[in-house]
Structure formats: structure tokens, C-alpha cells
C-alpha positions in Angstrom: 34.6 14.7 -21.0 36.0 16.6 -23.4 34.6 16.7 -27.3 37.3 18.6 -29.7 37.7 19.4 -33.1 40.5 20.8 -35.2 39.8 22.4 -38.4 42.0 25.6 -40.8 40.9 28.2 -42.5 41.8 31.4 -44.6 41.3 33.4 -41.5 40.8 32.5 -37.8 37.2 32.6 -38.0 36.6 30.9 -40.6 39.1 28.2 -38.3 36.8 28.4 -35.5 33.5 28.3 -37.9 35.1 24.9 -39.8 35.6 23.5 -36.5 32.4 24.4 -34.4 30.2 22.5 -37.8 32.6 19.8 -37.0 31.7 19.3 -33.5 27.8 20.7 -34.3 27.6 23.4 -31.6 27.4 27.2 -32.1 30.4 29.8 -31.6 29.4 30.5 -28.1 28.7 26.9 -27.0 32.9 26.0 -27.5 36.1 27.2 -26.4 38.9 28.0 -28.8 43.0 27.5 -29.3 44.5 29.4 -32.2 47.1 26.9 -33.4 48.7 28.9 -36.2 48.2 32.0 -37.9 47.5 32.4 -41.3 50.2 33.7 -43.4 49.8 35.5 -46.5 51.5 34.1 -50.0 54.4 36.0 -51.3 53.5 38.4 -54.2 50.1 36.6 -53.6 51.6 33.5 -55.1 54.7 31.9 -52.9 54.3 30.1 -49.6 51.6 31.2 -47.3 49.4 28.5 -45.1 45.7 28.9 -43.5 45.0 29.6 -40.0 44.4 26.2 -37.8 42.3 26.2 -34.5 41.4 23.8 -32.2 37.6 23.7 -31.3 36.9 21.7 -27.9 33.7 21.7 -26.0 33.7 20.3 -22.2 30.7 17.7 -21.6 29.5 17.2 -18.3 28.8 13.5 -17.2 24.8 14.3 -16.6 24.7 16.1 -20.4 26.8 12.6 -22.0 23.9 10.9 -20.0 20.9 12.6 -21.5 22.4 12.2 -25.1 22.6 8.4 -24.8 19.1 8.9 -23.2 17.9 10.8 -26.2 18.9 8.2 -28.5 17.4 5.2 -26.8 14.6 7.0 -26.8 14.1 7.6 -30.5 14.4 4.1 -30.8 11.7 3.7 -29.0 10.2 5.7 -31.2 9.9 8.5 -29.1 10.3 11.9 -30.6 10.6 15.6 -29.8 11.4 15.0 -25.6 13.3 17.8 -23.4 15.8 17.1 -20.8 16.2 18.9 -17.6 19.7 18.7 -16.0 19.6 19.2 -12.0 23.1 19.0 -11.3 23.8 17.8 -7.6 26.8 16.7 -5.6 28.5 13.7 -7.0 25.1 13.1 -9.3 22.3 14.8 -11.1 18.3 14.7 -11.8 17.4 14.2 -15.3 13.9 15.2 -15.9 12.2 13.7 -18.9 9.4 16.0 -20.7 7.4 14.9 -23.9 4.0 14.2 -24.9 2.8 10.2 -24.4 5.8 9.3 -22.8 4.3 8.1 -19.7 5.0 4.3 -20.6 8.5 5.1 -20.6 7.9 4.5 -16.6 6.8 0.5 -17.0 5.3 -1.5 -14.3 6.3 -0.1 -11.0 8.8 1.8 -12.4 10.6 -0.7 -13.6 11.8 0.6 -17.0 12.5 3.8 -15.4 14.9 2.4 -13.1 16.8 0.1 -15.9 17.3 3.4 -18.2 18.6 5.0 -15.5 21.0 2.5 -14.6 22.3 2.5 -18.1 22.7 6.0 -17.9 24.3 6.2 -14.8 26.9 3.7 -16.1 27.4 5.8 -19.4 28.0 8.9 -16.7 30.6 7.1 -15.0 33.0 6.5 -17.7 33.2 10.4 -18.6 35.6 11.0 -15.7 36.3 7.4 -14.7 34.3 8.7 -10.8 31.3 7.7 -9.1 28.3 9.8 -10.9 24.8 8.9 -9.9 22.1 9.9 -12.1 18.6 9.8 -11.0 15.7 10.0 -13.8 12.4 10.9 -13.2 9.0 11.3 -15.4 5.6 13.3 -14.3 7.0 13.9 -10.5 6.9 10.6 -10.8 9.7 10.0 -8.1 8.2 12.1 -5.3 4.9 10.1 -5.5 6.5 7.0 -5.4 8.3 8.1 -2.7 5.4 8.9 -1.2 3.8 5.3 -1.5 6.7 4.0 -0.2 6.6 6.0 3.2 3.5 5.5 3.8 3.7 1.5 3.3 6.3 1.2 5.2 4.8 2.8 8.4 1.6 0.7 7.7 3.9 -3.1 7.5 5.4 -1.7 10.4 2.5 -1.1 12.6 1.7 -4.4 11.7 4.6 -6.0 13.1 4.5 -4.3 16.3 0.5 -4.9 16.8 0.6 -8.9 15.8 4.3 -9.4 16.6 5.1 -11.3 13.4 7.8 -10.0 10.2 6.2 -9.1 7.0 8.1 -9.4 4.2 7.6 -6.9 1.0 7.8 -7.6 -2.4 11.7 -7.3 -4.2 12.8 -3.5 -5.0 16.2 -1.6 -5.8 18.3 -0.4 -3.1 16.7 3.5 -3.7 13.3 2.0 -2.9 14.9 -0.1 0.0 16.3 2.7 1.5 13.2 5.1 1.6 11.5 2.0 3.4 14.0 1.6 6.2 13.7 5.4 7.0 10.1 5.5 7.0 10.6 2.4 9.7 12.6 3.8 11.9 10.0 6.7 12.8 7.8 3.8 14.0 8.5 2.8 17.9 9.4 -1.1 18.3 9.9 -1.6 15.0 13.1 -2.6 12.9 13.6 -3.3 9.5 16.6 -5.3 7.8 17.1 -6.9 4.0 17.2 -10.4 3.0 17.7 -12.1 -0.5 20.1 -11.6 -3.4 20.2 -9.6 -6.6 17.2 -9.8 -7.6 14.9 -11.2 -5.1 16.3 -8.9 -2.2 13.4 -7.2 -0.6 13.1 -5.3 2.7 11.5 -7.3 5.9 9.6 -5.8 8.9 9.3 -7.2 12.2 9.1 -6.1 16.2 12.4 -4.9 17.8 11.9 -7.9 20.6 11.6 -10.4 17.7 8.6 -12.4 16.6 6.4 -13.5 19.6 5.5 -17.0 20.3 1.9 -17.9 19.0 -0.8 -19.6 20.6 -0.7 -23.8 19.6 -2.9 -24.5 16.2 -2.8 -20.4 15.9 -1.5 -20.4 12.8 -1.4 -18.4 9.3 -5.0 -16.0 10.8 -6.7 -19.4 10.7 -7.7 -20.5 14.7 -7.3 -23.9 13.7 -4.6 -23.7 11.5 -6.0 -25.7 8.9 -9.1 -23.6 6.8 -9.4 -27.4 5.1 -10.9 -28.9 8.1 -14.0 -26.4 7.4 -17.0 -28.0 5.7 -17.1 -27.6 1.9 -19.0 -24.4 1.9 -17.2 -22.6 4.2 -19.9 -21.9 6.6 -20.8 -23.4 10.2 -18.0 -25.0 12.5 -15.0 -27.5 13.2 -15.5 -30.4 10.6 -14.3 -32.3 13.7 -16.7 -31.1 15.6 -19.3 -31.7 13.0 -18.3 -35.5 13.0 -18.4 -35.5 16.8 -21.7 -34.4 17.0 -23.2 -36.9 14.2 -21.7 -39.5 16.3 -23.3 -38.9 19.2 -26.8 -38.8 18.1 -26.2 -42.3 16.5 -25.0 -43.9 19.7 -27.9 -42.0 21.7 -30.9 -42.5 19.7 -29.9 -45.6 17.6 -30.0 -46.3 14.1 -31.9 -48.6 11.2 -35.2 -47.8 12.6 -38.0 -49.2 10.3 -41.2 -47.4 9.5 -44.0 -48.6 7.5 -45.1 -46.0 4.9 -48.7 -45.2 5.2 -51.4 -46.7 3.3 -54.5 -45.3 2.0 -58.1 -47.4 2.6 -60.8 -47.4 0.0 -62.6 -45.0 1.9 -59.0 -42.5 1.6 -58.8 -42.8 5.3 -55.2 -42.7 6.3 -53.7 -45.8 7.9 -51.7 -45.4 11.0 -47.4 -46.7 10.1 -47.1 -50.2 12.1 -43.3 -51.5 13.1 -42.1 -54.4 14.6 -41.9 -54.1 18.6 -38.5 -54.0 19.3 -36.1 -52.3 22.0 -33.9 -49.4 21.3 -30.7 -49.8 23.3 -29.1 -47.0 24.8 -32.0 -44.4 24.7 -31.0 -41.0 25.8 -34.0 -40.9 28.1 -34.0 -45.0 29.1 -35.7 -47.7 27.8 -38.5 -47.2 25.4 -40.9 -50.1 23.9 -42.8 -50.1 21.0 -46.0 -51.4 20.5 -47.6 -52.6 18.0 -51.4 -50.6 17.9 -54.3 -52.7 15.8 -55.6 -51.1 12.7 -58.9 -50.8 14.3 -57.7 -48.8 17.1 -55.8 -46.6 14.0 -59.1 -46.0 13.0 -60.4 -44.8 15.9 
């Protein structure tokens, strides 16, 4: 991109001095054309015409970046920041420097990544050609990266251990990218990405495919269902629970009656009396009852 400026002058320097205000850079920072040459008046009062020069600076896509950059910025209300231009092939690094300006990252990057986009569209239209431009805060970039790496090595152990895909959360296709690498460097693991705009996130599973699990093995619960636990979480099957209760009513009967004991006069305790009757289905046969006398209670 190329900013110019035209401006005249009694002399040539005064030409180039017009024109460099004009563009607001210094001498040295432009490049000059001498359009015309002053010419002096005739008997210093005929004819004559100032000197005219053409001013024009040459912008670089990454430096048209980190002026639209700087402006959102201080509309953000974020003054006095630096910017560091790494210039690279087909792209640059724009490094961000300023007091309290870490909130300029957002949550997980996320502001980070939609100034940069911006940007990087701004960059393109300089020269009408691919630019990429690539922002970064606080090294900010290399720890992410970092994160990255190291999850995706983890989720990928994973899948090859318990043969199952794990899905990860949504992330832009730098952050995709830096997860498929780190994949490949696990053995029997692949990684491929699923969902649109948005939504497309990066999912990790064994090279042989998802192996077939065990029946009622399902979701890390071994019955597949945590809701048939009792209520407090504790103890076993619910079914098994019921199972169990079942049994002891059909083995050792129910509705039994007991007679609460009575105190005597004297305090002495009263032995309980029940009704004789047969208890069907005894675990250990048949059992009778008998009704004892109070006297022999008492002895």
C-alpha cells in the first residue's frame, strides 16, 4: 500500500516539507518525486511558479494492520501500547506491549483471536493477496500452544487405553491444527474434525476404531444406569437390594404379632405371650409356638 501526498513550495524543500506534514511522517520516513522546479518571477514580478513534489510513503500490510489495531484499541480505552512487527513469509507476528492490557486476551483467547481476524482481513486488502497476521500478548501464544500439545497427547492416550473417541471442546482452525500434530506423535491414535463454523471441534479416537463394550458397560457406570443405586449413593444394585428383601419375607414370614411387655405391681417384667400359630415356609422347617403361663414367666 502506498500513502502519497503532493504538496508546492517556494523551493523543493520546502515541497517535500509541505508534503511529509501532509502525510505526518518525517523526511527520512518517505520517498520523493520532484514534479516541477520552481522558477523565479521576471524582474521579481512577472511569471514564475513554486516547486511541486510528490511525497509517497510505501505501507506494508502488517504496519496497515497494527494501525487499525491501534485504533480499536484506544477505543477500548487502551492507551500508550507498542507494536512489534515480525515479518514472515506470506504473514507476520504482531506483538502487543502495554501496561494492563492483559484482558485484551478474553476467555481462552477468544478476543485475541477475533482482533486478529479483523486485522488479518484489513492486511489483505493492501495488496489484494493472502496475508496472515498472527497477534500475540505476554508470550501468550507459545503457552497456549503448549496447553494444547500437551492435551492432545493426554485425550489421545485415552482413546488408545479405553478404546473410545473423545471429543474436545470447539476451537479455530490454528488451535485445531496444533492438536492433530501433537496426535500424530501418539502410536494408534488418529485424530479428525467434525462440526461446522462454529461448533467444529477436533475428535480423538484409536486407529482400529472404537472397540465393542461389554453389555450394560456403559458411560464408566458397570450397570449403565447410576439411578438404579439407592438414594445415597452407597451400598449395591437397587435390584439386588429388592431381591434380597424379598427373600427374607418369603423365608421367615411376615405379620408376626408380639405382645409388648407388661410391668406387675411388684416391677417384675412379664414375659410377651402370642397366639400359637404356624409359620409356613421356615428356613429351617416347621416351628410351633407355644403359648408359656405367666406363672412359668415368673419363674
Amino acid at each position: 500500500m502506498i500513502k502519497e501526498a503532493i504538496a508546492t513550495g517556494e523551493t523543493v524543500e520546502a515541497a517535500k516539507e509541505a508534503a511529509c506534514r501532509e502525510l505526518g511522517v518525517e523526511s527520512y520516513e518517505a520517498e520523493f518525486e520532484v514534479l516541477e522546479l520552481p522558477v523565479k518571477k521576471t524582474f521579481g514580478l512577472f511569471g514564475g511558479s513554486p516547486a511541486k513534489v510528490r511525497a509517497f510513503v510505501k505501507t506494508s500490510p502488517a504496519q496497515v494492520a497494527a494501525d487499525y489495531l491501534r485504533d480499536i484499541l484506544e477505543h477500548m480505552g487502551v492507551a500508550d501500547v507498542g507494536f512489534s512487527i515480525s515479518e514472515e513469509e506470506n504473514g507476520a507476528v504482531i506483538t502487543i506491549t502495554g501496561d494492563d492490557i492483559g484482558f485484551v486476551i478474553g476467555h481462552r483467547g477468544e478476543t485475541l483471536d477475533a482482533l486478529q481476524y479483523l486485522s488479518g482481513l484489513v492486511s489483505n486488502h493492501v495488496e489484494n493477496s493472502y496475508y496472515r497476521i498472527t497477534l500475540d500478548i505476554g508470550n501468550y501464544r507459545e503457552k497456549r500452544r503448549d496447553t494444547l500439545e500437551t492435551l492432545g497427547k493426554k485425550m489421545a492416550a485415552k482413546a488408545v487405553r479405553t478404546g473410545r473417541n473423545v471429543s474436545l471442546e470447539p476451537m479455530n482452525p490454528y488451535e485445531r491444527r496444533i492438536i492433530h500434530t501433537a496426535v500424530q506423535e501418539v502410536e494408534g491414535a488418529k485424530s479428525w474434525s467434525e462440526g461446522e463454523d462454529t461448533g467444529r471441534h477436533v475428535v480423538i479416537g484409536p486407529v482400529e476404531g472404537e472397540r465393542p463394550q461389554r453389555r450394560g458397560y456403559r458411560d464408566g457406570n458397570r450397570y449403565g444406569n447410576r439411578d438404579r443405586y439407592n438414594r445415597s449413593g452407597r451400598g449395591g444394585y437397587r435390584q439386588d437390594r429388592e431381591r434380597r428383601d424379598y427373600a427374607s419375607r418369603r423365608d421367615y414370614g411376615e405379620g408376626r404379632s408380639y405382645q409388648k411387655a407388661e410391668t406387675t405391681s411388684n416391677s417384675a417384667a412379664v414375659a410377651p405371650t402370642a397366639p400359637r400359630q404356624e409359620i409356613k415356609g421356615a428356613l429351617y422347617g416347621r416351628i410351633d409356638v407355644v403359648k408359656k403361663n405367666t406363672e412359668e414367666a415368673g419363674e
